[in-house]
C-alpha positions as CSV (number, residue, x, y, z in Angstrom):
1,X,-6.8,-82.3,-89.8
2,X,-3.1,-80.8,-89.9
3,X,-2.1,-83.4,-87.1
4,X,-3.4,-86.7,-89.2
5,X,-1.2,-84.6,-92.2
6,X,2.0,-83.6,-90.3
7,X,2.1,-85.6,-86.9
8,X,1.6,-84.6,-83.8
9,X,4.6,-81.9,-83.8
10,X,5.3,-79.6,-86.8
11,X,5.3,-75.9,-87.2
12,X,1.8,-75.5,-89.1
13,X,0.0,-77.1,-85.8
14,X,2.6,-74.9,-83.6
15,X,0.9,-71.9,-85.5
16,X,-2.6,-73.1,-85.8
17,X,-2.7,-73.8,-82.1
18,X,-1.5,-70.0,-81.5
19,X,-4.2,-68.6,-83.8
20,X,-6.7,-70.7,-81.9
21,X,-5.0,-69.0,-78.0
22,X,-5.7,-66.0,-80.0
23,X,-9.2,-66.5,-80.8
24,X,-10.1,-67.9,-77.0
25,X,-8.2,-65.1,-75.6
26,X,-10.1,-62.2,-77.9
27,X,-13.4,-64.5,-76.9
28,X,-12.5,-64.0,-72.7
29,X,-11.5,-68.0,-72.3
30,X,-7.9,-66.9,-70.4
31,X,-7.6,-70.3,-69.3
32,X,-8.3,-72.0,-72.5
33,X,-5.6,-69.5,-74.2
34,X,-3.1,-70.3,-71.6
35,X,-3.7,-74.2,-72.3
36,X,-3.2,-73.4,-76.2
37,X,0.1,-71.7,-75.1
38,X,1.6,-73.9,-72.9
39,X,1.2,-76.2,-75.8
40,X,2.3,-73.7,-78.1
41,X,6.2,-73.5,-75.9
42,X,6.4,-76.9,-75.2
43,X,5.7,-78.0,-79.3
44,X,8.8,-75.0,-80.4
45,X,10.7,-76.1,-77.6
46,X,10.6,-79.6,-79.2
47,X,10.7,-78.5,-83.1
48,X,13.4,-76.1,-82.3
49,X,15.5,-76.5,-79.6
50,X,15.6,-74.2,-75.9
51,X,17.2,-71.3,-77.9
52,X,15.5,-69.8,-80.9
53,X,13.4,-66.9,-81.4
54,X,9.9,-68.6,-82.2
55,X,10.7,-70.5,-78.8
56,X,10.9,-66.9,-77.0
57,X,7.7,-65.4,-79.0
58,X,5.9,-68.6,-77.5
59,X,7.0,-67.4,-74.0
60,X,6.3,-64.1,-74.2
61,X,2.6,-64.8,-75.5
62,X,2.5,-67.2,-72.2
63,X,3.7,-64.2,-70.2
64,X,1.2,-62.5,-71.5
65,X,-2.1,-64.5,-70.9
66,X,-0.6,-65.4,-67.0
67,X,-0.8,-61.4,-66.8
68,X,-4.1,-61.3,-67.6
69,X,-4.8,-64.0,-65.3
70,X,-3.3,-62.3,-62.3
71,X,-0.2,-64.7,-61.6
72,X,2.2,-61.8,-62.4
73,X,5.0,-63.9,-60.9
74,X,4.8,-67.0,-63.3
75,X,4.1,-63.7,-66.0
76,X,7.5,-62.4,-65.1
77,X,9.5,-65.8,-65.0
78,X,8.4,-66.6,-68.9
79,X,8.8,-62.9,-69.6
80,X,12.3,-63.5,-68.7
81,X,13.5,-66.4,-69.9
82,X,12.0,-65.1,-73.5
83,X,14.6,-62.1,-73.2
84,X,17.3,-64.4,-71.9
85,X,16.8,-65.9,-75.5
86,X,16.4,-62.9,-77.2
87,X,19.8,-61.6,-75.3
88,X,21.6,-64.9,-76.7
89,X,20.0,-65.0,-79.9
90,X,20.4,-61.4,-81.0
91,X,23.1,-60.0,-78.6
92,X,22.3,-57.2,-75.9
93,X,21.6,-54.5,-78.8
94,X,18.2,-55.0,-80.4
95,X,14.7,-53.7,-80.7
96,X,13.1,-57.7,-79.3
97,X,15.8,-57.4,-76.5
98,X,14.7,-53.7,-75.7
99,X,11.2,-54.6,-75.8
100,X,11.8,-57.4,-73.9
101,X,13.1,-55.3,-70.7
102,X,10.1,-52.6,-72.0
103,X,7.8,-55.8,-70.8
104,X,9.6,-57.1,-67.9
105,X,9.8,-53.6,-66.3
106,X,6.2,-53.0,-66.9
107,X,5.5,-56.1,-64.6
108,X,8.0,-55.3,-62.0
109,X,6.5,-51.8,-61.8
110,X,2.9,-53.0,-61.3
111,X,4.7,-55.1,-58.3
112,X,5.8,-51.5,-56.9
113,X,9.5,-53.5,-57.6
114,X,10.7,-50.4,-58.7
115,X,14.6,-51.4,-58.1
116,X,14.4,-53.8,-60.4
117,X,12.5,-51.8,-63.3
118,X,14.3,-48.8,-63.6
119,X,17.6,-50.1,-64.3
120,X,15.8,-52.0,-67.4
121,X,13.7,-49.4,-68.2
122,X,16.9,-47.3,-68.5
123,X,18.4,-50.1,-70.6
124,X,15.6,-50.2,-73.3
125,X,15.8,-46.4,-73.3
126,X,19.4,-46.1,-74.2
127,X,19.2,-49.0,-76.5
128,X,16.0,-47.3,-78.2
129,X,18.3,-44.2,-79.2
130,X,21.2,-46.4,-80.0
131,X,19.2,-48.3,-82.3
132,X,16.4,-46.3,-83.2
133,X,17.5,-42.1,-83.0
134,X,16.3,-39.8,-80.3
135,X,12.6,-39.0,-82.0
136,X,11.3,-42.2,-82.0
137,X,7.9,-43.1,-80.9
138,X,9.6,-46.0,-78.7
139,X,11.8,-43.7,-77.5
140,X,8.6,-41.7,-76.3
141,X,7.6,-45.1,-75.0
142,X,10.6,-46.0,-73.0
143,X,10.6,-42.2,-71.5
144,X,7.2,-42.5,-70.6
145,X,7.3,-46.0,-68.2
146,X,10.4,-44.5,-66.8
147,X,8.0,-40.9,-66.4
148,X,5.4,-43.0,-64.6
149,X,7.9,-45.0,-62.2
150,X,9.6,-41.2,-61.7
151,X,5.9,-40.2,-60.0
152,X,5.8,-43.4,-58.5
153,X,9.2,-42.8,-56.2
154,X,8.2,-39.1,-56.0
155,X,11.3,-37.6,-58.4
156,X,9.0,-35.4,-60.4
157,X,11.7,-33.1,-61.7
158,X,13.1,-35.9,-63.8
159,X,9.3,-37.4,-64.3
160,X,8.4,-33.7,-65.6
161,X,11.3,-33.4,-68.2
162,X,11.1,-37.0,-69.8
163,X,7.3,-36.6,-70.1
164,X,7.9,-33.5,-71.9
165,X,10.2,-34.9,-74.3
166,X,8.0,-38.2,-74.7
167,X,5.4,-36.0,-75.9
168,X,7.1,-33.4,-78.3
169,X,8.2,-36.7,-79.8
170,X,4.7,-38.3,-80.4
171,X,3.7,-35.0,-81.5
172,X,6.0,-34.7,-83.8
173,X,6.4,-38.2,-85.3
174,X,2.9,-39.4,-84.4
175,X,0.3,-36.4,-83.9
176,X,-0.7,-33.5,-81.7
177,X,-4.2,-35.3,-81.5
178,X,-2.5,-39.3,-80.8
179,X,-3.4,-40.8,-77.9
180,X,0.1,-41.2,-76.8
181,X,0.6,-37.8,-77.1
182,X,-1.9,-37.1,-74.6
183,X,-0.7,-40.4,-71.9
184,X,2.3,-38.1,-72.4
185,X,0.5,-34.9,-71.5
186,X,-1.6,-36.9,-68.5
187,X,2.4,-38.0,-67.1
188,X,3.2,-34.0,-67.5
189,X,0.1,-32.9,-65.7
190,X,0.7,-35.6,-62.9
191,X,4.7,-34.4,-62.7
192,X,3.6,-30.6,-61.7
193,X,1.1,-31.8,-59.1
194,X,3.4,-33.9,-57.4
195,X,5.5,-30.7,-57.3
196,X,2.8,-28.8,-55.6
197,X,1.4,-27.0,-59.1
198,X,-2.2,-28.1,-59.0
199,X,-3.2,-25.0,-61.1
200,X,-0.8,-25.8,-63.9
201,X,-1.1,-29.1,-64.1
202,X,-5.0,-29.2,-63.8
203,X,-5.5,-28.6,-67.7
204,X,-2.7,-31.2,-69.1
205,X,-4.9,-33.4,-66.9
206,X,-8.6,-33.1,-67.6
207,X,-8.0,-32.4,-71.1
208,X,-5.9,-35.3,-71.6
209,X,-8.2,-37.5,-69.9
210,X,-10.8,-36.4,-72.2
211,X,-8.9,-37.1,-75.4
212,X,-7.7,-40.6,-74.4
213,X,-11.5,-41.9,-73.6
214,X,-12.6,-40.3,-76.4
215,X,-9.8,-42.5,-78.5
216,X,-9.5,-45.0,-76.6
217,X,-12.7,-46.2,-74.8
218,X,-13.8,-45.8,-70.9
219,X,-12.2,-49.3,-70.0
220,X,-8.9,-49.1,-72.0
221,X,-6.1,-49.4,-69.0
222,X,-4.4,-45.7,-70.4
223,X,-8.1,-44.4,-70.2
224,X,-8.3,-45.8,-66.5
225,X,-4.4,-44.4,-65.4
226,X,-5.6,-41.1,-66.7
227,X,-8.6,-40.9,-64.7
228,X,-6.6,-41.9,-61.6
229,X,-4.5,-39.0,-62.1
230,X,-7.2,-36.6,-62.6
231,X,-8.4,-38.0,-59.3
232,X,-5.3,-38.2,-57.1
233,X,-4.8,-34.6,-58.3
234,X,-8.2,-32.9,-57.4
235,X,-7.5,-34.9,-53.9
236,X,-4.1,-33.2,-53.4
237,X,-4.9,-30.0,-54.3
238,X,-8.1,-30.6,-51.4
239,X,-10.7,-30.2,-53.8
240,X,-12.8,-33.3,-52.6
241,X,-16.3,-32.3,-55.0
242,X,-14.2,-32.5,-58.0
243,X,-12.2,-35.6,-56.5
244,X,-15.6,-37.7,-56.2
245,X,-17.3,-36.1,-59.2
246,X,-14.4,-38.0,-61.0
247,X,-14.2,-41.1,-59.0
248,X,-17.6,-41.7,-60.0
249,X,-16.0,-42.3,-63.8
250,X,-13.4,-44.7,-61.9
251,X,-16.1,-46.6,-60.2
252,X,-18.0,-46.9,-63.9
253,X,-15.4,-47.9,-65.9
């Protein structure tokens, strides 16, 4: 109907084919929702030039579905050109550009490319308090990916003291009882066993694990992470029962 009224390209069927990516994507059709937002790029590209931020929206939800469908590198190609836009549209100081790098590292990090995340992790930190203050919940946000990559290459000092400070954060401008509060706590726990401290960090561990199912659902990826930390602790710390009494979750989830 809105292509016999406005043509073939115009911005009400640029957002009436996103709402539809939307719907197939909520209804498990990936492939259909990456169709839909192919079409989506390629009808802002042409209604708005290369540069503009619709055109890096477009790419970003692209980035996104590609994720989802496993090609991370075709995920992290869109995922950048959307915050080379961003970066020319808005300058290297705003919240799009900052959760633009927020994204990029994310996928770079799941590659184990941990060179290339952290520096942009770092960026989207310091831009964060820049533009945000230092008690922001994406503050928190930024502090925790760079928490999770600190564990990753085995600095848990530095993993230990951003996780505390994500979470006093989300405490304080979120809740004690916020779900991010307790990723925050999980990222704490996992710090102090990497540094040898199973008793310590058993509690932070189980109890947030507990809390972000409860909130969160058995299949939600923060539910998942915290399991695996629960697990890879219980295995450290040679307790093998408790290990695959918990990898039974992992294996149900």
């Amino acid at each position: 109907m809105k292509r016999r009224l406005y043509g073939e390209a115009h911005p009400e069927i640029a957002t009436g084919l996103n709402n539809i990516a939307q719907v197939l994507y909520y209804n498990g059709d990936y492939k259909g929702a990456e169709t839909m937002f192919r079409e989506v790029v390629d009808m802002q590209r042409q209604l708005l030039g290369g540069i503009h931020p619709n055109v890096a929206l477009a790419l970003n939800n692209l980035a996104f579905i590609l994720s989802v469908l496993g090609d991370k590198s075709s995920a992290i190609t869109m995922s950048q050109l959307s915050l080379d836009i961003y970066r020319e549209v808005f300058g290297d100081s705003h919240p799009l550009v900052a959760r633009g790098l927020d994204v990029l590292a994310r996928w770079f990090a799941d590659e184990d490319n941990y060179e290339t995340a952290e520096p942009m992790i770092r960026e989207a930190l310091a831009m964060r308090k820049e533009l945000l203050g230092n008690n922001h919940p994406d503050v928190a946000k930024s502090q925790m990916q760079l928490a999770k990559l600190l564990i990753a290459t085995g600095r848990y000092e530095d993993a230990f003291d951003n996780s505390i400070q994500a979470r006093q954060i989300c405490a304080t401008a979120l809740s004690p009882e916020h779900w991010r509060t307790a990723v925050a706590t999980s990222l704490i726990g996992a710090s102090l066993a990497g540094l040898g401290k199973y008793e310590e960090a058993e509690l932070p561990l189980v109890q947030s694990y507990t809390s972000i199912i409860d909130i969160k659902g058995q299949n939600d990826p923060n539910t998942v992470d915290a399991l695996q930390r629960v697990i890879s602790l219980y295995e450290a710390w040679g307790r093998a029962e408790k290990a695959a009494e918990y990898r039974q979750q992992l294996a149900g989830s």
